[in-house]
LUMMIDO-91175 format. One record per residue (C-alpha): residue number from 1; residue in one letter; x, y, z. Coordinates in nm, 3 decimals. Last residue first. Example, Ala and Ser with C-alpha at 12.3 -4.5 7.8 and 13.67 -1.06 7.14 Angstrom:
! LUMMIDO-91175
+-----+-----+---------+---------+---------+
!   n ! res !      xx !      yy !      zz !
+-----+-----+---------+---------+---------+
!   2 !   S !   1.367 !  -0.106 !   0.714 !
!   1 !   A !   1.230 !  -0.450 !   0.780 !
+-----+-----+---------+---------+---------+
This chain:
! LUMMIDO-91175
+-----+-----+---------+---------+---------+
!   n ! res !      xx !      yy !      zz !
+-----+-----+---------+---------+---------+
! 257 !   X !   1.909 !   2.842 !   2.407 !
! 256 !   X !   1.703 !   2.671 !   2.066 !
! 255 !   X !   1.950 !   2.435 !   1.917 !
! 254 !   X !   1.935 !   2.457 !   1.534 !
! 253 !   X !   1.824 !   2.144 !   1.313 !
! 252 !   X !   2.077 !   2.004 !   1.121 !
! 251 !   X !   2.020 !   1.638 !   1.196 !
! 250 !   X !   1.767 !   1.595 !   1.436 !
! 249 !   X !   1.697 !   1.691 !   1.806 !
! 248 !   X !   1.403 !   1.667 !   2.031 !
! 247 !   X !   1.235 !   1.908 !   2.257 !
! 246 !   X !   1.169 !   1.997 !   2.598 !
! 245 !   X !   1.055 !   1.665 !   2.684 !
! 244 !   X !   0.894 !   1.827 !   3.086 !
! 243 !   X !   1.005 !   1.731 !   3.445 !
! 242 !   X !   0.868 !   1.838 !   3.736 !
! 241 !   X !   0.579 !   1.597 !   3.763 !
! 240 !   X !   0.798 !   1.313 !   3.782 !
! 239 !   X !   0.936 !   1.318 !   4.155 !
! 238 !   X !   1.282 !   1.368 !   4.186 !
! 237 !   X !   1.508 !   1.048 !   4.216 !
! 236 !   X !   1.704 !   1.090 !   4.565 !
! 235 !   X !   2.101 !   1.155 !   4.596 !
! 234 !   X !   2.346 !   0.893 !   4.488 !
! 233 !   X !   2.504 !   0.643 !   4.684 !
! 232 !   X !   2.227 !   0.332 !   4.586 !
! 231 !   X !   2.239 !   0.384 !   4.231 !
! 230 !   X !   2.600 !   0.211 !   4.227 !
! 229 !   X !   2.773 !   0.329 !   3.927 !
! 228 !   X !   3.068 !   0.473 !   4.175 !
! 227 !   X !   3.218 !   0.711 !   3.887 !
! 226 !   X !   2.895 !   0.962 !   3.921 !
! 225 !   X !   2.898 !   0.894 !   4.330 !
! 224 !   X !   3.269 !   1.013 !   4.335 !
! 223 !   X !   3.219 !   1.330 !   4.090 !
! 222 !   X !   2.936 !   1.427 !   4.336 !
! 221 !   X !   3.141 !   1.345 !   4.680 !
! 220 !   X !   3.322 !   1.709 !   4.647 !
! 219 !   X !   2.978 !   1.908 !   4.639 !
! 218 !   X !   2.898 !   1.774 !   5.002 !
! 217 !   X !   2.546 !   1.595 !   4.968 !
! 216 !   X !   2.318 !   1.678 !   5.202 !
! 215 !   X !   2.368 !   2.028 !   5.217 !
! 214 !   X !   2.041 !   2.151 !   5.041 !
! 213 !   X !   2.216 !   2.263 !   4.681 !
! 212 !   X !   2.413 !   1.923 !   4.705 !
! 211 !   X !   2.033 !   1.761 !   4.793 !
! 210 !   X !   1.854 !   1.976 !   4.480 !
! 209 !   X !   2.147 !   1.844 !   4.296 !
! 208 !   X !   2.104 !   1.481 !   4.361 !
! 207 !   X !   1.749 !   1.514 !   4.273 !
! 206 !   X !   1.776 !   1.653 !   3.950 !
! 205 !   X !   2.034 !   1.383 !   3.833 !
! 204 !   X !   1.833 !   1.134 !   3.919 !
! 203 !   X !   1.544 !   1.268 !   3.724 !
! 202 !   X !   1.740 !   1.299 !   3.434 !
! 201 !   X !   1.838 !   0.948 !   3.474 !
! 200 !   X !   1.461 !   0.798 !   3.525 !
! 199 !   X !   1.544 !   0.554 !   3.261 !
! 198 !   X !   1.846 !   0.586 !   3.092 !
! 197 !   X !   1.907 !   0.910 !   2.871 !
! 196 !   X !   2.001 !   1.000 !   2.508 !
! 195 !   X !   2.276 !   1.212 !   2.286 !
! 194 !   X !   2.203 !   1.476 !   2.538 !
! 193 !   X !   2.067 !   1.804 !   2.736 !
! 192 !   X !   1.966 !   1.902 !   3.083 !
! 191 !   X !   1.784 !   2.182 !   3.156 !
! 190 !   X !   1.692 !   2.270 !   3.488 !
! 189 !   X !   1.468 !   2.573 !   3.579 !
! 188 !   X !   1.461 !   2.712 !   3.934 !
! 187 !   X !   1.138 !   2.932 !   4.064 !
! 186 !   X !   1.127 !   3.075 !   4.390 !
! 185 !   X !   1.251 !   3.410 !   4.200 !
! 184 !   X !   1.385 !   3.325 !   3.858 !
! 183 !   X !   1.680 !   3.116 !   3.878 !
! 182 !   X !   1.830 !   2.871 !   3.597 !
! 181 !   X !   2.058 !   2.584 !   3.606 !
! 180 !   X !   2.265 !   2.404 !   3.354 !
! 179 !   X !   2.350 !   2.105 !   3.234 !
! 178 !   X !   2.423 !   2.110 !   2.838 !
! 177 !   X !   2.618 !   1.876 !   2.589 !
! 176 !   X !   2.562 !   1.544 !   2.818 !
! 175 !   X !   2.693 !   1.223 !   2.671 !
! 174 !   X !   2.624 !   0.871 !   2.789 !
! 173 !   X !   2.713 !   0.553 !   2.890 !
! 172 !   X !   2.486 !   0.334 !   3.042 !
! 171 !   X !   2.577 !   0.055 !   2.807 !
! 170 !   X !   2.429 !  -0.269 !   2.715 !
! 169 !   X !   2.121 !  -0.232 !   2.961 !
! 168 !   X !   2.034 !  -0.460 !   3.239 !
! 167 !   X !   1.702 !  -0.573 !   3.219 !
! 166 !   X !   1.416 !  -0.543 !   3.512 !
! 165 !   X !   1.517 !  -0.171 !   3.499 !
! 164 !   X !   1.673 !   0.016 !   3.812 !
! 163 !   X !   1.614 !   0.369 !   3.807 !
! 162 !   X !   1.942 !   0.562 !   3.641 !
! 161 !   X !   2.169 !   0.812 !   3.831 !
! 160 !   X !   2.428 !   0.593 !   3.947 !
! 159 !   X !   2.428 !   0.450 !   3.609 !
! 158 !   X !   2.542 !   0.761 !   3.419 !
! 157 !   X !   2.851 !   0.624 !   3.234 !
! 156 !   X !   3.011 !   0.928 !   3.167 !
! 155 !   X !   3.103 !   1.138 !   2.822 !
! 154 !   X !   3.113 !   1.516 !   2.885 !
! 153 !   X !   2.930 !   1.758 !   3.139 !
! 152 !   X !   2.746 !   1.575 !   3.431 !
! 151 !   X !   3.068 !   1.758 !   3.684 !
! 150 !   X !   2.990 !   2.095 !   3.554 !
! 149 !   X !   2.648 !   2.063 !   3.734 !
! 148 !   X !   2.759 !   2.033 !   4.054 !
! 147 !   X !   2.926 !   2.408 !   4.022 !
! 146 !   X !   2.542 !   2.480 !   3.959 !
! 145 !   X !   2.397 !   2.317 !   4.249 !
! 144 !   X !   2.676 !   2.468 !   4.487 !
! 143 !   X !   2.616 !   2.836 !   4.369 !
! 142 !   X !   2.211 !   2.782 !   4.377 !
! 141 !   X !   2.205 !   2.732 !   4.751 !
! 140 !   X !   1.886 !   2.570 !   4.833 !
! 139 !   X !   1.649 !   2.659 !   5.116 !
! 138 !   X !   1.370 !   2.378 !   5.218 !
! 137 !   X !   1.044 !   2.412 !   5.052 !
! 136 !   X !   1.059 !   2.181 !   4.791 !
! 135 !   X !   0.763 !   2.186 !   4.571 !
! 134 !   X !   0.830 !   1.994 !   4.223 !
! 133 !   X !   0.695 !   2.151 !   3.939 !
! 132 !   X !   0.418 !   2.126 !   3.689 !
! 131 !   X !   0.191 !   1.929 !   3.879 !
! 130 !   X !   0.080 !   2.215 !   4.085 !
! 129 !   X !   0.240 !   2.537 !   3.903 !
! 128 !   X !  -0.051 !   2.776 !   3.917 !
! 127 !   X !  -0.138 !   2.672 !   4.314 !
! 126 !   X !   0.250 !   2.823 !   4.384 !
! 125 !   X !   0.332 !   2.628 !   4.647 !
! 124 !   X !   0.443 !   2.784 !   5.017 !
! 123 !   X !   0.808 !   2.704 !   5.168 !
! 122 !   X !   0.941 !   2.875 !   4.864 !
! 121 !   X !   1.200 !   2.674 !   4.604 !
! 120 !   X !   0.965 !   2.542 !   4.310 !
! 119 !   X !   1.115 !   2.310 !   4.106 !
! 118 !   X !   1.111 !   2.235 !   3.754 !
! 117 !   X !   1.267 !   2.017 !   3.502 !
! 116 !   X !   1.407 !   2.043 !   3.163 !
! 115 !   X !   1.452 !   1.780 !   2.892 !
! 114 !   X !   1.679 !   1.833 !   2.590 !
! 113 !   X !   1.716 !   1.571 !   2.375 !
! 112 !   X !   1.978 !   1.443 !   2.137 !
! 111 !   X !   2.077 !   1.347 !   1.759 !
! 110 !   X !   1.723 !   1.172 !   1.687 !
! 109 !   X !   1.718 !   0.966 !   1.339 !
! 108 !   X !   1.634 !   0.637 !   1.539 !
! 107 !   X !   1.360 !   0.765 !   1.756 !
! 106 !   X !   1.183 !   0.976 !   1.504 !
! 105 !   X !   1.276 !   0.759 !   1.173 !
! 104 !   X !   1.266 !   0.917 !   0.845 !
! 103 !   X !   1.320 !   0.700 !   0.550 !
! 102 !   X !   0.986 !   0.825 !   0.346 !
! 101 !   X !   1.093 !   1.133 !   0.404 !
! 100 !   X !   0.870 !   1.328 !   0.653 !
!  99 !   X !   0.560 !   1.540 !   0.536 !
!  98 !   X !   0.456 !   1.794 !   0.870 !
!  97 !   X !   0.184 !   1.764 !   1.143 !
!  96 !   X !   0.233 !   2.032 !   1.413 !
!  95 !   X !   0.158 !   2.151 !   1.744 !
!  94 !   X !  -0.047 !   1.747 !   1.782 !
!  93 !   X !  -0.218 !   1.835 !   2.138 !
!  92 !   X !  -0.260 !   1.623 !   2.465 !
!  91 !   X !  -0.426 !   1.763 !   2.755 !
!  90 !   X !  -0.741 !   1.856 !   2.539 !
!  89 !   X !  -0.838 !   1.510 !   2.489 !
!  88 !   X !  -0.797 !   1.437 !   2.105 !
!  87 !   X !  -1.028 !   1.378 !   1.857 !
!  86 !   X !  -1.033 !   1.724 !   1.675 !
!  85 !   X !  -0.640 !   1.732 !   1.793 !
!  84 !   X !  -0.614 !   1.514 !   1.484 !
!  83 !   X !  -0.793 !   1.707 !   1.256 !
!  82 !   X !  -0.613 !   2.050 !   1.353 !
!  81 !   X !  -0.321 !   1.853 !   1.338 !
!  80 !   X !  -0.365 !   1.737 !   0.951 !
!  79 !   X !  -0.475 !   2.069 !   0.830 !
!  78 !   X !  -0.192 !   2.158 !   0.659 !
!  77 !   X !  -0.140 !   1.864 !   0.477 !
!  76 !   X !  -0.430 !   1.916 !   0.257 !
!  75 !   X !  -0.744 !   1.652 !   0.338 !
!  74 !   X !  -0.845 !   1.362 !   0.144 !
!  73 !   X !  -0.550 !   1.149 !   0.289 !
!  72 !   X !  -0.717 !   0.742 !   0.298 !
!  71 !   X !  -0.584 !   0.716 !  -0.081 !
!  70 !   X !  -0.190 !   0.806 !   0.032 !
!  69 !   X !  -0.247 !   0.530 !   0.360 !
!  68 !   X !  -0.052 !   0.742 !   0.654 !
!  67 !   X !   0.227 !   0.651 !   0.805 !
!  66 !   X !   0.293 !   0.819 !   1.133 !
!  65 !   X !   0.614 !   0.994 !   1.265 !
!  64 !   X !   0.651 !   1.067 !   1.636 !
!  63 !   X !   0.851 !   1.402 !   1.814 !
!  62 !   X !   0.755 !   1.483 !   2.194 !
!  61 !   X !   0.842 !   1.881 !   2.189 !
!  60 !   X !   0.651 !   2.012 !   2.447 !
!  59 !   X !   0.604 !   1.677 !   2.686 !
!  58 !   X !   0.495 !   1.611 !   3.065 !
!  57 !   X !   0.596 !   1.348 !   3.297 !
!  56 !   X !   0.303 !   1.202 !   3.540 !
!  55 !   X !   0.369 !   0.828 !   3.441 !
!  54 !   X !   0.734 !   0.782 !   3.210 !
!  53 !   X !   0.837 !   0.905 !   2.913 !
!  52 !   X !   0.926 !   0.688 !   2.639 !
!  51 !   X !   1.123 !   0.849 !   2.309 !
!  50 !   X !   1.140 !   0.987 !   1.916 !
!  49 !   X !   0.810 !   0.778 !   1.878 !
!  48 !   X !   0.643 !   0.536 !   1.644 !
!  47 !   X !   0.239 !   0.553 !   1.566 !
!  46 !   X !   0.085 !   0.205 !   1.522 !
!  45 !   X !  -0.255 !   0.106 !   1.348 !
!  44 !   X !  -0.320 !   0.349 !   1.071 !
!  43 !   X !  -0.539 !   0.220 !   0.767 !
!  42 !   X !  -0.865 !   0.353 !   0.912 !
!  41 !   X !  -0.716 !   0.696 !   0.846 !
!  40 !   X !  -0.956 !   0.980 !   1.038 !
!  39 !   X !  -1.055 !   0.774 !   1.329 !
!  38 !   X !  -0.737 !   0.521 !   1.333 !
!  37 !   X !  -0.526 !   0.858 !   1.371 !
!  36 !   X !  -0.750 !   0.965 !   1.675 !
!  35 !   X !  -0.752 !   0.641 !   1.858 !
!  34 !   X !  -0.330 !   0.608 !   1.760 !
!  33 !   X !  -0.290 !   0.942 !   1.905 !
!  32 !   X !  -0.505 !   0.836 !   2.239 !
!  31 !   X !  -0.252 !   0.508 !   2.245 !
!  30 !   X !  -0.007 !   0.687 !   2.260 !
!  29 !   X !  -0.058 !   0.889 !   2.528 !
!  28 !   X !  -0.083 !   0.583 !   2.775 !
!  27 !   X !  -0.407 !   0.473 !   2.932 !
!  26 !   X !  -0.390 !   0.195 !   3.231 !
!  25 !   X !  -0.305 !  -0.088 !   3.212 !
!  24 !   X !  -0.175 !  -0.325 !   2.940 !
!  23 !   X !  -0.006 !   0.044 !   2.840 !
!  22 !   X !   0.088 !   0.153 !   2.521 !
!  21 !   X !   0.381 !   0.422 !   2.583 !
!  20 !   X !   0.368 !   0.765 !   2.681 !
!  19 !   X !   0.365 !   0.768 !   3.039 !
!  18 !   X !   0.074 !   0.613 !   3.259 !
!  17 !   X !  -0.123 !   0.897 !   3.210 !
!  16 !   X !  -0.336 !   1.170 !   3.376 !
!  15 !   X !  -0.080 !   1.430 !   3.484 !
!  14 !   X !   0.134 !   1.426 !   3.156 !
!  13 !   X !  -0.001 !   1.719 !   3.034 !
!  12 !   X !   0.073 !   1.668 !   2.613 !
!  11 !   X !   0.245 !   1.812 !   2.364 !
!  10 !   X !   0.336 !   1.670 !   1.992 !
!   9 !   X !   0.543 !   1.719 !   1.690 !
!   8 !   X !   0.455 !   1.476 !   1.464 !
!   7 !   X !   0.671 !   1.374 !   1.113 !
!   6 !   X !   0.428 !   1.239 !   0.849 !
!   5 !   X !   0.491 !   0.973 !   0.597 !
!   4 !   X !   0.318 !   0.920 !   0.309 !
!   3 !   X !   0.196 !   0.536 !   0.197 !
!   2 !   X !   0.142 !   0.344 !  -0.093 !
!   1 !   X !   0.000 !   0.000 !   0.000 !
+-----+-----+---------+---------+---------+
């Protein structure tokens, strides 16, 4: 069957679902895609993604590509999202619907991701940021959390920092190009950006700097818990709600700062 290709850049609340992925139970986002793809082009049956993210964690820039049956596509290709987020919920929205090459792959042609994640420093929560960042109310020093961060930088085998799978992977090496932290009021933005991450490793990674930035971990033992590769030395995983798929990368496409 002749087919076009379609390259999907989508958003979505995370709040309500059990990641992105196909669940056996509960609801992933996925699967609402592939309910409102089947409903336009009978022919579509699976949607494949740039990435998984996990229950509660929140997208802007989650990249998919869809094949589409040429004979079932009676409508320009401009209007492709606005008919798919026709039959979506309104936490999960397709920002854009453009023709792919027929070789495109969105996991397997991605050059890196950036993910950032949220917290909320003030010993009261902001009400507008519930379940968009992670409310710690203890002080944090943002000098010692971002003179941590230099140590992520580079080419390291991140397994101190990953969740434990029921597999072990074939390498937990990876590279960072970007770990940085931002401060606006009560409000501290990290963005964190790569060739790929292990389960729950940006999260990791977030939580063991919110502790250096607390006092619990001395800044000095950070570079020894990355080298450990023992999960259990490093600081806590930060809850998932705080951390949003920025965007994903492809060949020749311009980093946004």
């Amino acid at each position: 069957m002749d087919k076009l290709r379609f390259k999907l850049t989508i958003a979505y609340d995370g709040t309500a679902y059990q990641g992105w992925q196909v669940q056996k139970v509960g609801t992933g986002v996925q699967e609402k895609i592939e309910q409102a793809c089947g409903r336009l082009f009978p022919g579509v049956k699976r949607i494949h993604s740039s990435s998984r993210t996990d229950t509660g964690v929140h997208a802007l820039g989650m990249v998919a590509h869809v094949d589409i049956p040429r004979a079932e596509l009676k409508m320009p290709d401009a209007r492709l999202a606005l008919a798919l987020n026709a039959f979506l919920p309104d936490d999960i929205r397709v920002l854009a619907a453009v023709r792919a090459p027929a070789d495109f792959h969105a996991r397997f042609d991605a050059t890196g991701k950036q993910y950032r994640y949220y917290v909320w420093n003030h010993h009261a929560m902001n009400p507008l940021l519930y379940q968009r960042a992670w409310h710690f109310p203890v002080k944090l020093d943002p000098a010692l959390m971002r003179a941590a961060t230099r140590t992520f930088l580079g080419r390291h085998d991140f397994k101190s920092f990953a969740g434990t799978r029921e597999y072990e992977m074939k390498s937990n090496v990876r590279t960072l190009s970007r770990c940085d932290i931002r401060k606006s009021g009560p409000l501290y933005t990290f963005t964190i950006e790569g060739d790929g991450f292990l389960y729950k490793m940006c999260r990791g990674i977030v939580g063991t700097l919110v502790q250096v930035g607390q006092g619990k971990i001395p800044l000095a033992e950070v570079a020894t818990i990355l080298t450990s590769r023992d999960r259990r030395v490093a600081g806590m995983t930060a809850p998932a709600h705080g951390l949003v798929l920025q965007e994903v990368y492809y060949k020749n496409k311009k980093r946004r700062p």
